[in-house]
N, C-alpha and C positions, 0 to 999 in steps of 0.2 A: 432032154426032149422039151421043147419047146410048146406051151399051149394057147392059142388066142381066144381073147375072150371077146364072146356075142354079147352085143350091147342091141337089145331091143328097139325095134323102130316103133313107130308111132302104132302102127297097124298089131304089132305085139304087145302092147301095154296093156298090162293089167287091167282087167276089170275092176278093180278098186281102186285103182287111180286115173280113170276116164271120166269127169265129169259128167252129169245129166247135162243136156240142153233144156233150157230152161225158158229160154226166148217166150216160146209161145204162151208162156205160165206169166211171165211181166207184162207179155201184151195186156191180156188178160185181166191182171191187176192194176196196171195201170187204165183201161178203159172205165176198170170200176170205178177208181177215183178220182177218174174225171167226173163219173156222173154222179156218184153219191156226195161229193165235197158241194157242189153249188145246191144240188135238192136238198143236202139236209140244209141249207140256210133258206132257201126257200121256203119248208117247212115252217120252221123256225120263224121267218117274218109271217105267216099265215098264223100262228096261233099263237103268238104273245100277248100278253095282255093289256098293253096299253102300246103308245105307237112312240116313236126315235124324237118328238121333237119333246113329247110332254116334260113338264119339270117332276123333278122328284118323288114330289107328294104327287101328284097324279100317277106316277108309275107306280108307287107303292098303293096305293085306291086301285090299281089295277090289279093288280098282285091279289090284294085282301079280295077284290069280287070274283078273281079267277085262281085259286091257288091252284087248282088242278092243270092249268095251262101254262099257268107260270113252273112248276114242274116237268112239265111237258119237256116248257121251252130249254128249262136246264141239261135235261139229261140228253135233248139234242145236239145242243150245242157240247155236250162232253163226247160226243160219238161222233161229232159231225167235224170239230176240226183236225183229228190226224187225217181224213182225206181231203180236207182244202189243202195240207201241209203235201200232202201227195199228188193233188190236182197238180199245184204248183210245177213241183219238180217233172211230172209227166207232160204238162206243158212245154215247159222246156226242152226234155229230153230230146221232143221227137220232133221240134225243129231245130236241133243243137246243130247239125250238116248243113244245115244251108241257108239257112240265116245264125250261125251261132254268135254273134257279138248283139244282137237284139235279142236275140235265144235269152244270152245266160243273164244279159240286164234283169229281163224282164222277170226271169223266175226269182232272181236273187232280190228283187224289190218286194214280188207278190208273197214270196213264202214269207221274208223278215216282218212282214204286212202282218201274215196270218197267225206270225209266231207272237204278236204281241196282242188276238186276240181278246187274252183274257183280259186286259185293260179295259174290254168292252163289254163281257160277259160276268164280271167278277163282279157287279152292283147288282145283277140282277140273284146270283145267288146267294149274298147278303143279306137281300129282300128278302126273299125266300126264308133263310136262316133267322130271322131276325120276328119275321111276323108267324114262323113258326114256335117262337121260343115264348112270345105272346106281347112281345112289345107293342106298344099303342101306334097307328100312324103316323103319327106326328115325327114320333121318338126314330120311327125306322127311318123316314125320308129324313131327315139331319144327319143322320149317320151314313147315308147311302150318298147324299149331298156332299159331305166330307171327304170320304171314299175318293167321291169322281173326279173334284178339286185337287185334291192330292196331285203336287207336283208332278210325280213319276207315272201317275194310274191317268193323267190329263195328258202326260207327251207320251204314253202307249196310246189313248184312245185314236187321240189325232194322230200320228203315224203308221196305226191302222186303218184309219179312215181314206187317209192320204194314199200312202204305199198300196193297197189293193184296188183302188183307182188309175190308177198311174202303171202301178203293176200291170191289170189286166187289159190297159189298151196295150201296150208292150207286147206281151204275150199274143193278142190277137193278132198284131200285123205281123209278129215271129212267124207264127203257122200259116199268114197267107204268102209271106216271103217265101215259104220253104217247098209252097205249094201242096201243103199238109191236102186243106181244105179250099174251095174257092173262094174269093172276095166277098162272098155276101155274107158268108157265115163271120169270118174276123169282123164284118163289120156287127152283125150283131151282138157279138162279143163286145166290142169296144164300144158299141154305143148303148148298153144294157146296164153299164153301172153307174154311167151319169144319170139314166133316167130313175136309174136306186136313188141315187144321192135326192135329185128333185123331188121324188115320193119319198123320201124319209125326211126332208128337212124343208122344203122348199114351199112343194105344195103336197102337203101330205096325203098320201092313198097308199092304202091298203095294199087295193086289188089292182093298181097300179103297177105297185112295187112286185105282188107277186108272178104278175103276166108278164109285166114286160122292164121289169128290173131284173131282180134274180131266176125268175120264171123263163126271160127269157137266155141267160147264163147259161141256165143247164141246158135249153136245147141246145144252142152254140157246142157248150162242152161237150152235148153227147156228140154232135155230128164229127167232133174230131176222135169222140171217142171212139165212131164209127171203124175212121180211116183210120185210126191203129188196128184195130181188128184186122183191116185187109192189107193191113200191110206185113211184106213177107218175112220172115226168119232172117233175112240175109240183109235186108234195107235195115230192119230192126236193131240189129248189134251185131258184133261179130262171133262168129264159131266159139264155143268153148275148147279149150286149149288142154292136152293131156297134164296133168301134174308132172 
């Protein structure tokens, strides 16, 4: 006697090997990190203690009149870049379909940008360490001076400076390509981190930098953070697949 054997279709598979769908939980996190990655840097240029062009020894003079800020700013910046690291790639992601050859430029420049961060963040914790331990002024800014000098911690700065410039007009025109967002929004996007760049080195401000440099980043970022929200399960990614 002969017997056939029943092989399960999709519709019979086990409950422990059907995936959750998940979709709406990434949208979700990915909205967050569009918005929390550019506001904590926003933050972050609002309460530093001295500003991007000063030399050494005035940054360290900043540091000693603000230590509590200069704290601030550190522990922002430790929370604040795994979501530029995710802004990034959410960036991308969600114009991968239809602009993906400026999609994947643009995220692969911006993240490699954000991954070298700490070239930029690494003097001011230094500072921090250094006038905590009780070194004189003098003695920190030479050391933090050295630090920045450094071959390797000078081609992260400027390839962070560079790449997340470059990076995020990239990225902007990706999402208005894709038809993410409309044209004004990518334009704020890309025209928000050269006016970074002018208020941090050029003609230095502040309140510049935080309205309408990274201040205005994050609304950009949120408004696309928007359009992932409404966008559906099914434009989002594809179905999860039984095991």
């Amino acid at each position: 006697m002969t017997t056939t054997r029943h092989t399960p279709t999709h519709t019979e598979t086990s409950p422990d090997t059907a995936p959750r769908d998940l979709r709406r939980t990434w949208r979700w996190l990915a909205a967050a990190a569009l918005v929390l990655g550019p506001l904590g840097v926003t933050a972050i240029r609002a309460v530093m203690p001295y500003w991007t062009d000063d030399t050494p020894a005035e940054m360290v003079a900043g540091f000693a009149a603000k230590p509590g800020a200069g704290a601030l700013m550190n522990w922002l910046s430790l929370v604040t870049t795994p979501f530029l690291l995710l802004s990034a790639l959410a960036m991308g992601f969600v114009a991968r379909r239809r602009a993906p050859v400026i999609a994947s430029w643009g995220t692969a420049v911006l993240f490699g940008a954000y991954a070298l961060g700490s070239a930029v963040s690494a003097p001011d914790v230094l500072t921090s360490a250094l006038l905590g331990r009780g070194d004189d002024q003098a003695s920190a800014a030479g050391t933090a001076a050295l630090l920045m000098d450094h071959p390797p911690m000078l081609a992260g700065a400027l390839s962070f400076v560079i790449g997340h410039l470059v990076g995020m007009v990239l990225v902007a025109i990706a999402v208005v390509r894709a038809k993410v967002v409309p044209w004004w929004v990518g334009l704020v996007i890309a025209v928000a981190q050269p006016v970074h760049v002018v208020s941090a080195v050029v003609v230095p401000n502040r309140l510049l930098d935080v309205v309408l440099g990274w201040g205005a980043t994050t609304v950009g970022y949120a408004l696309v953070a928007g359009a992932v929200l409404r966008t559906a399960d099914e434009e989002w990614d594809l179905q999860p697949q039984p095991r």
